[in-house]
Gaussian input, Z-matrix of N, CA and C with variables (Angstrom, degrees):
# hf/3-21g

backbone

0 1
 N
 C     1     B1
 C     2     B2     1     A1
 N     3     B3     2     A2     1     D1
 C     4     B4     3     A3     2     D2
 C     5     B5     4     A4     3     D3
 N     6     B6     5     A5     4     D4
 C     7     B7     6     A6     5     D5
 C     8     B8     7     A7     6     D6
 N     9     B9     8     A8     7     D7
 C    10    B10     9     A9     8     D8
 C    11    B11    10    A10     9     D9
 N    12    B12    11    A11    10    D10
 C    13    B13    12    A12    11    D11
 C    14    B14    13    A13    12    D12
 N    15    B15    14    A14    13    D13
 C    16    B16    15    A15    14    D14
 C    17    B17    16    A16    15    D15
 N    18    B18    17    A17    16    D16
 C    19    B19    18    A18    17    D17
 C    20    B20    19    A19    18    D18
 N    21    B21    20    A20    19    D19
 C    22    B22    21    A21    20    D20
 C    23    B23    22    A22    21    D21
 N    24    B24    23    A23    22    D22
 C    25    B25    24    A24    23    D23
 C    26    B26    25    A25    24    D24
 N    27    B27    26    A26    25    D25
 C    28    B28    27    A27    26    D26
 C    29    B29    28    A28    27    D27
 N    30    B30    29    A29    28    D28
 C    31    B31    30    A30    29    D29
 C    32    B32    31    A31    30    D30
 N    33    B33    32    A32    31    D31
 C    34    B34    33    A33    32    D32
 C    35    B35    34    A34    33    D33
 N    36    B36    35    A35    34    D34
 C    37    B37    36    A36    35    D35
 C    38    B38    37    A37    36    D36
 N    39    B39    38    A38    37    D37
 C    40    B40    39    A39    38    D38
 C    41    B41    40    A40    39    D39
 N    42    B42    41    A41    40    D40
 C    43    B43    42    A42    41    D41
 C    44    B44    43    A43    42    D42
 N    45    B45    44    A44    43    D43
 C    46    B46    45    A45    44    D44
 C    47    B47    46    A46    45    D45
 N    48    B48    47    A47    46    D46
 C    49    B49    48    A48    47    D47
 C    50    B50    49    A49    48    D48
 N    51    B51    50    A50    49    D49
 C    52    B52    51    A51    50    D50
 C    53    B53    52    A52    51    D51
 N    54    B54    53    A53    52    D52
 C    55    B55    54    A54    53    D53
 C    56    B56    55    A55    54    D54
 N    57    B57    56    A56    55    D55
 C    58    B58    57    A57    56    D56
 C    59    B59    58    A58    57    D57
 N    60    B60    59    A59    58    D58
 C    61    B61    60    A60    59    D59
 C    62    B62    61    A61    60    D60
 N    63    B63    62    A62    61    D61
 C    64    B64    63    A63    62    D62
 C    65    B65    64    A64    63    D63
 N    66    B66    65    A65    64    D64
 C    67    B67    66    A66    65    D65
 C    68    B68    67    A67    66    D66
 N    69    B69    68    A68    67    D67
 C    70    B70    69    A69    68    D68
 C    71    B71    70    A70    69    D69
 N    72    B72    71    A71    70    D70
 C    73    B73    72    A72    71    D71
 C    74    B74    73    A73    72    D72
 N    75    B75    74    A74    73    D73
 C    76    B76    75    A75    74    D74
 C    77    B77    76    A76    75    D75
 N    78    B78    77    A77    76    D76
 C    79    B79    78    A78    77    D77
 C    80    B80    79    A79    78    D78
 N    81    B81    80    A80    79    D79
 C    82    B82    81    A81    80    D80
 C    83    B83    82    A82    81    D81
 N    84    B84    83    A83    82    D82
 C    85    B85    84    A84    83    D83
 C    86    B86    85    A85    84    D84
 N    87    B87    86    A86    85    D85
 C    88    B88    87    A87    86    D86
 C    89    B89    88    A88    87    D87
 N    90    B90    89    A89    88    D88
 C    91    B91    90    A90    89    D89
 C    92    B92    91    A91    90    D90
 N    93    B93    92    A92    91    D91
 C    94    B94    93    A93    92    D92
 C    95    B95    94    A94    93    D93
 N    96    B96    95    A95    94    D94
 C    97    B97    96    A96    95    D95
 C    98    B98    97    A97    96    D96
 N    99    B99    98    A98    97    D97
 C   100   B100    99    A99    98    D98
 C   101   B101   100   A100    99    D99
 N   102   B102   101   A101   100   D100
 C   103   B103   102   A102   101   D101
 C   104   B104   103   A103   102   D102
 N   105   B105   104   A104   103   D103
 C   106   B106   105   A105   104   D104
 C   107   B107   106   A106   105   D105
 N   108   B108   107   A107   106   D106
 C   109   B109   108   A108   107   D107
 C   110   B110   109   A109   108   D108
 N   111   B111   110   A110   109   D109
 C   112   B112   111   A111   110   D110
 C   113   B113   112   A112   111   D111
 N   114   B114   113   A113   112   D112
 C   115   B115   114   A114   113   D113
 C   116   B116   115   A115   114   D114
 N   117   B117   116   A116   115   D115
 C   118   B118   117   A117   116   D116
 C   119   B119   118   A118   117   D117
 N   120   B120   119   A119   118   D118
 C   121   B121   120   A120   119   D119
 C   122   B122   121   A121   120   D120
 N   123   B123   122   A122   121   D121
 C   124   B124   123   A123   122   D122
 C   125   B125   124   A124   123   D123
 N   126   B126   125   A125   124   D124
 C   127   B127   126   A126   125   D125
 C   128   B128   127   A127   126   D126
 N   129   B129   128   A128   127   D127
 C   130   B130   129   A129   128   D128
 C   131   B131   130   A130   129   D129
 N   132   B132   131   A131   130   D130
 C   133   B133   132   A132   131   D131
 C   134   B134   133   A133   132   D132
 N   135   B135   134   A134   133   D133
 C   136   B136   135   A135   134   D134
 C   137   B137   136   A136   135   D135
 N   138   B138   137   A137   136   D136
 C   139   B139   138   A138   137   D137
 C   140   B140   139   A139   138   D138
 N   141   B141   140   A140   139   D139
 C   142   B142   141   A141   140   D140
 C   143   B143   142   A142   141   D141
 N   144   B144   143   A143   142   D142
 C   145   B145   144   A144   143   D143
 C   146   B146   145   A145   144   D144
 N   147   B147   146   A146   145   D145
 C   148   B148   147   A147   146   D146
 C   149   B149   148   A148   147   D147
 N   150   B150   149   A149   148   D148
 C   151   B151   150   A150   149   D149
 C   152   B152   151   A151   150   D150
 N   153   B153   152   A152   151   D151
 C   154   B154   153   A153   152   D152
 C   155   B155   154   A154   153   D153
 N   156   B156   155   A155   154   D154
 C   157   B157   156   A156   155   D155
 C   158   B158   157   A157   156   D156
 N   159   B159   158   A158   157   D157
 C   160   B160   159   A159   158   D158
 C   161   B161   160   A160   159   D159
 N   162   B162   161   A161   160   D160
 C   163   B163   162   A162   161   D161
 C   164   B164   163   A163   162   D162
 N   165   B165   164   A164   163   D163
 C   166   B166   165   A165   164   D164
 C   167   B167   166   A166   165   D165
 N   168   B168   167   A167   166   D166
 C   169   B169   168   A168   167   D167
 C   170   B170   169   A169   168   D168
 N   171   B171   170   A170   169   D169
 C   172   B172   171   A171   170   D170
 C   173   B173   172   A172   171   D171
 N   174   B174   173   A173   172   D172
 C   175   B175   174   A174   173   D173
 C   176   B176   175   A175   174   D174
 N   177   B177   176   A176   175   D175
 C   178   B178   177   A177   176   D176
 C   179   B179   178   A178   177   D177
 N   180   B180   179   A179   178   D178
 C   181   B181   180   A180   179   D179
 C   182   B182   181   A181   180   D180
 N   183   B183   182   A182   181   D181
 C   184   B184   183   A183   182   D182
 C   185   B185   184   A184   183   D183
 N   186   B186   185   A185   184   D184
 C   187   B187   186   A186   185   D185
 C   188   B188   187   A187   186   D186
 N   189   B189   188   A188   187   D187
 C   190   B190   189   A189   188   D188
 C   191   B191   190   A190   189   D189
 N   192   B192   191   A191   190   D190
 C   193   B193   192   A192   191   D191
 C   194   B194   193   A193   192   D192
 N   195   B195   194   A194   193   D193
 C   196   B196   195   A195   194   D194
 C   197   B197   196   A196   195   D195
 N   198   B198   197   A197   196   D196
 C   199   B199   198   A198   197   D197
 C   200   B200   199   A199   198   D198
 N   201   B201   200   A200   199   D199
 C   202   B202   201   A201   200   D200
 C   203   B203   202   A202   201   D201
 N   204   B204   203   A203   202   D202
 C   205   B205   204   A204   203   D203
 C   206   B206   205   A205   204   D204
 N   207   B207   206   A206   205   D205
 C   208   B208   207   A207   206   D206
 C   209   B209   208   A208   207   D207
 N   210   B210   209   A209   208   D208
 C   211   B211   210   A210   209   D209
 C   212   B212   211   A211   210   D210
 N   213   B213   212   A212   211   D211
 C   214   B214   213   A213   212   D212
 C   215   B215   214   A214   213   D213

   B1=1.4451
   B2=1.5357
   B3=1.2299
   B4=1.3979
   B5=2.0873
   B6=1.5990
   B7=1.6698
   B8=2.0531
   B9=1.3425
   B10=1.9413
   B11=1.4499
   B12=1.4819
   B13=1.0963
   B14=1.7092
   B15=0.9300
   B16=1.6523
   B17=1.3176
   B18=1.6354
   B19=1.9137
   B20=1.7714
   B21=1.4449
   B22=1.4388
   B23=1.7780
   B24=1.9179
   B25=1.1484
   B26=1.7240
   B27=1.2892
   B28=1.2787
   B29=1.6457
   B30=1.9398
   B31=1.1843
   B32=1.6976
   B33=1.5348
   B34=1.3318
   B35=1.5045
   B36=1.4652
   B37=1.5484
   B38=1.2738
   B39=1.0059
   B40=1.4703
   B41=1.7597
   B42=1.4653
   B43=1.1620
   B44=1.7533
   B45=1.3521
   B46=1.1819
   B47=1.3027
   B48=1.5630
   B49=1.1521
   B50=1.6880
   B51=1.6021
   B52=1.1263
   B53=1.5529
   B54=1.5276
   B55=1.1631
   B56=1.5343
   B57=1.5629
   B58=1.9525
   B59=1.2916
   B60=1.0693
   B61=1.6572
   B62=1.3139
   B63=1.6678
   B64=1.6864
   B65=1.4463
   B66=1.1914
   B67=1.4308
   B68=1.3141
   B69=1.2883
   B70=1.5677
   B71=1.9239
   B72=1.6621
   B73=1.1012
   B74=1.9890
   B75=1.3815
   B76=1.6068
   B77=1.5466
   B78=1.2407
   B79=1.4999
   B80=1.2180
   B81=1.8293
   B82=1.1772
   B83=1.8178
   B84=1.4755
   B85=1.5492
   B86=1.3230
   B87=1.6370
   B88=1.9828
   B89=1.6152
   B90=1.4815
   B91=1.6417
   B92=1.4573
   B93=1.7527
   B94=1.7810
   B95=1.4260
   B96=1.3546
   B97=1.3897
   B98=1.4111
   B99=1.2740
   B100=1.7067
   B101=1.3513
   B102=1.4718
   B103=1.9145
   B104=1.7732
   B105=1.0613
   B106=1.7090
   B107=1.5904
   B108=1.5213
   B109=1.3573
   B110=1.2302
   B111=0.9737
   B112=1.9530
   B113=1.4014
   B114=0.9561
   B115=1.3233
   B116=1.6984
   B117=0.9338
   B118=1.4338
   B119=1.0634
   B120=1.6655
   B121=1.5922
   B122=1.2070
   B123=1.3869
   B124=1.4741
   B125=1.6630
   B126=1.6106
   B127=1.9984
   B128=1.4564
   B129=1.4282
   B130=1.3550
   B131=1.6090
   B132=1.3166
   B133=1.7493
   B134=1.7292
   B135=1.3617
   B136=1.8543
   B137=1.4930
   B138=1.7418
   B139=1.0088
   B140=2.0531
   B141=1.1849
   B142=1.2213
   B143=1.4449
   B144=1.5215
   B145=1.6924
   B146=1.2423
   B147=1.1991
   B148=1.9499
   B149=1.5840
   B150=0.8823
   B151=1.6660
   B152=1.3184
   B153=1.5983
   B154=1.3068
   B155=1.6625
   B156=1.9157
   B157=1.9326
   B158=1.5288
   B159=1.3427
   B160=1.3760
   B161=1.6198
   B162=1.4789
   B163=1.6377
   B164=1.7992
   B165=0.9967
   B166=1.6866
   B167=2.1117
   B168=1.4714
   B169=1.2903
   B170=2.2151
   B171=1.1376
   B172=1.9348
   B173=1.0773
   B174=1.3200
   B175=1.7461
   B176=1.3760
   B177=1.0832
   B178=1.1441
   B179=1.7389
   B180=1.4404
   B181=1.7305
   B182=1.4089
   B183=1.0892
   B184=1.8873
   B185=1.8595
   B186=1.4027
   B187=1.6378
   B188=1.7396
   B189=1.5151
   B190=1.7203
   B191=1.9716
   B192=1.3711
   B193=1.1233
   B194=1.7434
   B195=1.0630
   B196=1.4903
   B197=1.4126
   B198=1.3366
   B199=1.4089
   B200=1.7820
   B201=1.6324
   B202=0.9474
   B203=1.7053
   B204=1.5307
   B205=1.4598
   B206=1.3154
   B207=0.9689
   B208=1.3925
   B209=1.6946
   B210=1.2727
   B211=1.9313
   B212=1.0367
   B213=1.3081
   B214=1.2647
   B215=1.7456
   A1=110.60
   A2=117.12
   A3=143.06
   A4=96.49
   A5=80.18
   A6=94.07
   A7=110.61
   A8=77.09
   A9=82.80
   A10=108.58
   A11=110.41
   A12=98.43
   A13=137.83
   A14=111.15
   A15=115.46
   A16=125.52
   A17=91.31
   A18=103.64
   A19=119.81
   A20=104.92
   A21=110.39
   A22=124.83
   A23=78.47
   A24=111.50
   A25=119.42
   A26=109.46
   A27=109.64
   A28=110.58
   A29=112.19
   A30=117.83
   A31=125.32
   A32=108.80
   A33=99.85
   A34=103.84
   A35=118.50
   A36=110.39
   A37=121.84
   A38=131.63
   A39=135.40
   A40=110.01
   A41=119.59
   A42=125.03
   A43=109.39
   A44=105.05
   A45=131.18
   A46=127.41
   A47=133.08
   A48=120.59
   A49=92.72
   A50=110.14
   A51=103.76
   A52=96.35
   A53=126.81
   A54=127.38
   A55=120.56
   A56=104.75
   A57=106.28
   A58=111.70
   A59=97.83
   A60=129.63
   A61=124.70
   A62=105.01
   A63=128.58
   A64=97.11
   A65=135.57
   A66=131.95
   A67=118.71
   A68=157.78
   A69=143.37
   A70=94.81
   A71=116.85
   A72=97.51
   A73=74.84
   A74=105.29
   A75=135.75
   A76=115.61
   A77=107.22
   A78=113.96
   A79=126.86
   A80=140.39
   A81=128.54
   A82=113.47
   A83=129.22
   A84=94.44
   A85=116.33
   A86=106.70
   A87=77.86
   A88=125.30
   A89=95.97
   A90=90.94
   A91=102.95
   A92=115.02
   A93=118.49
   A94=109.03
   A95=111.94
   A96=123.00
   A97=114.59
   A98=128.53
   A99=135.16
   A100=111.03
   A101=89.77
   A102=99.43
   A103=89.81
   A104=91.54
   A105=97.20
   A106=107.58
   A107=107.72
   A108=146.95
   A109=133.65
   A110=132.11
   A111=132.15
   A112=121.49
   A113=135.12
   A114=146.53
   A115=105.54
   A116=101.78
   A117=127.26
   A118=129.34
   A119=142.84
   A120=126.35
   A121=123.00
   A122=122.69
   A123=121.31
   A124=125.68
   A125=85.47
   A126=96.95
   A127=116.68
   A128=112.51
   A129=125.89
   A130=76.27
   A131=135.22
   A132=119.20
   A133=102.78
   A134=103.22
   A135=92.94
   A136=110.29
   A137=139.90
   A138=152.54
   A139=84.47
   A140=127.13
   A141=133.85
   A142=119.88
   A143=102.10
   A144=102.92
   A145=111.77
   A146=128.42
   A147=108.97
   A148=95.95
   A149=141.87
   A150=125.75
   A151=117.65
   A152=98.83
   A153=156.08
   A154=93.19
   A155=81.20
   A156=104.40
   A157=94.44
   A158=140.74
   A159=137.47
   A160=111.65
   A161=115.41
   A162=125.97
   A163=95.56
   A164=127.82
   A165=117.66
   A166=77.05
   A167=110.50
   A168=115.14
   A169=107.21
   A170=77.44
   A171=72.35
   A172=103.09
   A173=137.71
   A174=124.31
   A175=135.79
   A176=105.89
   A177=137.92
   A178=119.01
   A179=95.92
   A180=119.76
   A181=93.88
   A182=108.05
   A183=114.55
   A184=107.64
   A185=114.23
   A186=117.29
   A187=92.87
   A188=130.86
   A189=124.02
   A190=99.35
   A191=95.49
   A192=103.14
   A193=116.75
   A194=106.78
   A195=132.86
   A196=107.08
   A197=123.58
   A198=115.07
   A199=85.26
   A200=124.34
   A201=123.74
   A202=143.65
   A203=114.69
   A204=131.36
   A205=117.68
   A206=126.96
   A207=135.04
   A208=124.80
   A209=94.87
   A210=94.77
   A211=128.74
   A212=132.71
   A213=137.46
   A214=116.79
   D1=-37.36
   D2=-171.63
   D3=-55.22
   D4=-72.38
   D5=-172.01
   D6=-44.40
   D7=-48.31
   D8=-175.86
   D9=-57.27
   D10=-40.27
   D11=164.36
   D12=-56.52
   D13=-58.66
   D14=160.14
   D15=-30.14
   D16=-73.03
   D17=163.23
   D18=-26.11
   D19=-62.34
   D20=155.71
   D21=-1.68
   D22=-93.69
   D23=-174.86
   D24=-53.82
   D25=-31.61
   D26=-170.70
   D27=-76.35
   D28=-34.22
   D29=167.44
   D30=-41.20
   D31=-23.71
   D32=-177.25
   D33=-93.36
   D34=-10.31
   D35=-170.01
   D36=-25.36
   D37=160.42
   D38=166.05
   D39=-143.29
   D40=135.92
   D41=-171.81
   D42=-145.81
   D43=148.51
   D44=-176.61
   D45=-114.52
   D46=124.55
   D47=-164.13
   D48=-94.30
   D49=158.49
   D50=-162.26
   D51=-120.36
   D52=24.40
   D53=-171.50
   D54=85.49
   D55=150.79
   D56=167.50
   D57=53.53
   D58=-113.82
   D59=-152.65
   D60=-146.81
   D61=14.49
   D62=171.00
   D63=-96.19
   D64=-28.69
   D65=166.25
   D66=84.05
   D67=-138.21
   D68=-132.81
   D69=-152.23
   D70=140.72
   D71=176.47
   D72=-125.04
   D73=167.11
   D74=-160.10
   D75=-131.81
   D76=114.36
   D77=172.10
   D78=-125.07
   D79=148.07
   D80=169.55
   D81=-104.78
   D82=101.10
   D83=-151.04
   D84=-77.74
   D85=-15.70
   D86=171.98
   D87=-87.00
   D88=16.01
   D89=-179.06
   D90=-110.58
   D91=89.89
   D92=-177.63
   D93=-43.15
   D94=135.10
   D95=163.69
   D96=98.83
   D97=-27.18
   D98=179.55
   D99=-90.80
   D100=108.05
   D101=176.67
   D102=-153.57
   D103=144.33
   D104=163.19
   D105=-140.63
   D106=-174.81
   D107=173.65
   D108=-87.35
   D109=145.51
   D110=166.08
   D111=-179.82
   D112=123.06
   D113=141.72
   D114=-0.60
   D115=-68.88
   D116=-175.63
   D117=-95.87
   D118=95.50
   D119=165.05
   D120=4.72
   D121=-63.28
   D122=-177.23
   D123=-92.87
   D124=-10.12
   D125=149.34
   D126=-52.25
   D127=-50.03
   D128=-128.45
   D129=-107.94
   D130=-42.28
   D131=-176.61
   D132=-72.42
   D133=-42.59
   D134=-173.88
   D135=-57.10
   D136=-30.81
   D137=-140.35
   D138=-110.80
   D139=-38.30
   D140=169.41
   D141=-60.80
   D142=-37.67
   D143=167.17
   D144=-93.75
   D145=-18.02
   D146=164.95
   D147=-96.08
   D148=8.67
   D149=126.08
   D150=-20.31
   D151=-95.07
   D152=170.13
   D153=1.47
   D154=-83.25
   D155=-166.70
   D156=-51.10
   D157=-62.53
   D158=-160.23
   D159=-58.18
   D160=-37.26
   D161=178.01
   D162=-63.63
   D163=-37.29
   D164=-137.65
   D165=-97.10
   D166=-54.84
   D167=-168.16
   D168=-56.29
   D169=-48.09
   D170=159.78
   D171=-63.93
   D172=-119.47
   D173=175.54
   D174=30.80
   D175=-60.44
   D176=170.73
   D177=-56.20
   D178=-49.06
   D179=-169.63
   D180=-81.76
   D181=-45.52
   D182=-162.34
   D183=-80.93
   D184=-14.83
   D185=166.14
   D186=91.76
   D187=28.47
   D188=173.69
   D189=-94.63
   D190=140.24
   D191=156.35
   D192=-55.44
   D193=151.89
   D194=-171.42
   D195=-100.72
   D196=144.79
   D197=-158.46
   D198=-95.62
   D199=137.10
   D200=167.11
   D201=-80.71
   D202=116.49
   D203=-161.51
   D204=-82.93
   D205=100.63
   D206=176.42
   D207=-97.85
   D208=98.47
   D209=171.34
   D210=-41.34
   D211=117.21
   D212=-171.13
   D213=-96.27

């Protein structure tokens, strides 16, 4: 349930290259606060999903609703 969830979430990512050799920063926008970094596109999504997993598993721990992901 966990994973689908993520999976979800990661489908809407949106990312920006940040020029050169500063590399790509990564956001999900309805999930506040989860954006990361990378060198690399696929730096910057793997580093976006252990974001992700660590934001939702706090969440999760602490009893907050979860912002809801809908496949488009």
């Amino acid at each position: 349930m966990i994973d689908q969830y993520l999976l979800c979430c990661m489908k809407s990512a949106q990312y920006e290259s940040l020029g050169g050799e500063v590399g790509f920063y990564g956001e999900i926008p309805q999930v506040p606060g989860v954006w990361a970094t990378g060198r690399t596109l696929e730096a910057c999504a793997r580093e976006l999903l252990e974001v992700l997993e660590e934001w939702v598993n706090i969440g999760v721990a602490r009893g907050y609703k979860l912002p809801i992901c809908e496949e488009s």
